[in-house]
C-alpha positions in Angstrom: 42.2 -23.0 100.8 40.3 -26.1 101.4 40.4 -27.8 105.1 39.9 -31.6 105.3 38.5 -33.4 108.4 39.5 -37.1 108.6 36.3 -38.5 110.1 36.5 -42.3 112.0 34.5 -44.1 114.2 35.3 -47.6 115.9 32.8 -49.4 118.7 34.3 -52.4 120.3 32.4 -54.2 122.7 33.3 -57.7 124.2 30.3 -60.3 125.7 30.2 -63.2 127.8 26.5 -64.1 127.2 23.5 -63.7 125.7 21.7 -60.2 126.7 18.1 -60.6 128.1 16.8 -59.0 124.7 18.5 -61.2 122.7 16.7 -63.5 120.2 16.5 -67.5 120.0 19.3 -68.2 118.2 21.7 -65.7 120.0 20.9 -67.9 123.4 20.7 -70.9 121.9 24.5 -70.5 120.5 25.8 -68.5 123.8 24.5 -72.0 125.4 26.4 -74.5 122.9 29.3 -71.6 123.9 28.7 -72.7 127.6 28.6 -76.3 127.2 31.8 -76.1 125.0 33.3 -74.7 127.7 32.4 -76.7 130.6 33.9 -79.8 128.6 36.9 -78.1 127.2 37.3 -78.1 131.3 39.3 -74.7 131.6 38.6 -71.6 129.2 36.2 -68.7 128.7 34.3 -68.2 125.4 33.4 -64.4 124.9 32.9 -62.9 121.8 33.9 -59.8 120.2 32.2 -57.4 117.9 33.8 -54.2 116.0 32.3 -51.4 113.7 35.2 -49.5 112.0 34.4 -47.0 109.8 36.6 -46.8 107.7 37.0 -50.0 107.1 39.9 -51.9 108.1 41.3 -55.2 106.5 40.4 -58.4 108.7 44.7 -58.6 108.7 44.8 -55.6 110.3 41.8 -56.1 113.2 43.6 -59.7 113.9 46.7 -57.9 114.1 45.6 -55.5 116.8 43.4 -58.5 118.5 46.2 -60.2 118.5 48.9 -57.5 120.6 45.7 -57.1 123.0 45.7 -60.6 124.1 49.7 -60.5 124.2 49.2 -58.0 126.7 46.5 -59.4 128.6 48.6 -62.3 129.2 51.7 -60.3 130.4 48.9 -58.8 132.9 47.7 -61.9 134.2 51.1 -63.1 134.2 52.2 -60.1 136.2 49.0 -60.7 139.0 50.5 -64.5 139.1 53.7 -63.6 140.4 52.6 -60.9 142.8 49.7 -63.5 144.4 52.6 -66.4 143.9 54.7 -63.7 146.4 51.9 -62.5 148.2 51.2 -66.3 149.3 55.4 -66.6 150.3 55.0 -63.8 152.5 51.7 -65.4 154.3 53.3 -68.4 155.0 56.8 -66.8 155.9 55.4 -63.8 157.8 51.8 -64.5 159.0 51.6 -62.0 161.5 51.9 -59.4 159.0 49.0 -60.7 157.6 47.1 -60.8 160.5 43.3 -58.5 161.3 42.8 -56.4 164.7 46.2 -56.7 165.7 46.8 -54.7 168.9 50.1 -52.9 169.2 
């Protein structure tokens, strides 16, 4: 009887600038990135890199992109509200908020 191993591997890794080892163009493009962004005004540029193996179809990798930054946003909308009722409480009930209160 003949056993079969699926084999896979998948590296994901998300960047924000150039690295210091980085050639010319790689920090020449990562500073158009950063000028785009200051005059977009509000935004962040990263960029994303993935090694499948096997290969996936491009469908499939936007697909899955594409759920992570649904839930990314339902994250940051989450930490919104709880800062939106953190700041409700400071301004209703400061004194909980208060340091080196003695009781």
């Amino acid at each position: 009887m003949r056993v079969y191993k699926p084999e896979w591997q998948c590296t994901f890794s998300v960047n924000e600038g150039a690295e210091e080892t980085t050639g010319w163009r790689e920090r020449l493009a990562w500073l158009i990135r950063h000028m785009a962004d200051k005059l977009d005004g509000n935004g962040r540029t990263i960029k994303i890199e993935y090694e499948v193996t096997p290969a996936v179809s491009r469908e499939d990798v936007d697909t899955c992109l594409g759920k992570g930054f649904a839930v990314t946003q339902s994250l940051l909308t989450q930490l919104a509200h709880q800062a939106a009722c953190e700041n409700v409480m400071r301004e209703a009930k400061a004194e909980l908020f208060e340091e080196n209160v003695q009781r």
